[in-house]
C-alpha positions, 0 to 999 in steps of 0.5 A: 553911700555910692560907689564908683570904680573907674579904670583908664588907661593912660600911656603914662598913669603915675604922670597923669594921676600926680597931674590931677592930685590936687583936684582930688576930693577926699571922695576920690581915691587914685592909683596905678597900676601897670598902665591903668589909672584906678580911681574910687569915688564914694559919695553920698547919693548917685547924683552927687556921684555922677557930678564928681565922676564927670569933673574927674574925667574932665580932669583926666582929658585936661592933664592928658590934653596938656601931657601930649602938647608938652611933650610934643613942644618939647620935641620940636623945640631946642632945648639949653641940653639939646643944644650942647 
């Protein structure tokens, strides 16, 4: 058994790891502390953990890329609130 421990740093890590929960594995293991993701990965051999640690930041870069574009439509964008 291998393992890995990951730390990112995210302006918003408890929105950006619900974003990714459902793509997590029983191997994965997220949470946040202050403004840091901390994610432990456990696999059975260095190949298979290297492939789970990829797609998991491929996940990361997703949610984060889809956080800001909201965020940034939403700004721009009337909203029903924002218009009353």
């Amino acid at each position: 058994m291998v393992k890995a421990n990951l730390c990112i740093f995210s302006k918003q890590p408890s929105l950006v790891m619900h974003s990714i929960a459902p793509d997590n594995t029983p191997s994965i293991e997220t949470k946040t502390e202050g403004n840091s993701i901390i994610a432990t990965v456990q696999r059975d051999s260095l190949g298979s953990l290297r492939s789970t640690i990829d797609d998991l930041l491929v996940n990361l870069h997703v949610a984060v890329k889809i956080i800001e574009q909201t965020q940034n439509y939403l700004q721009t964008h009337p909203t029903p609130e924002k218009i009353q």
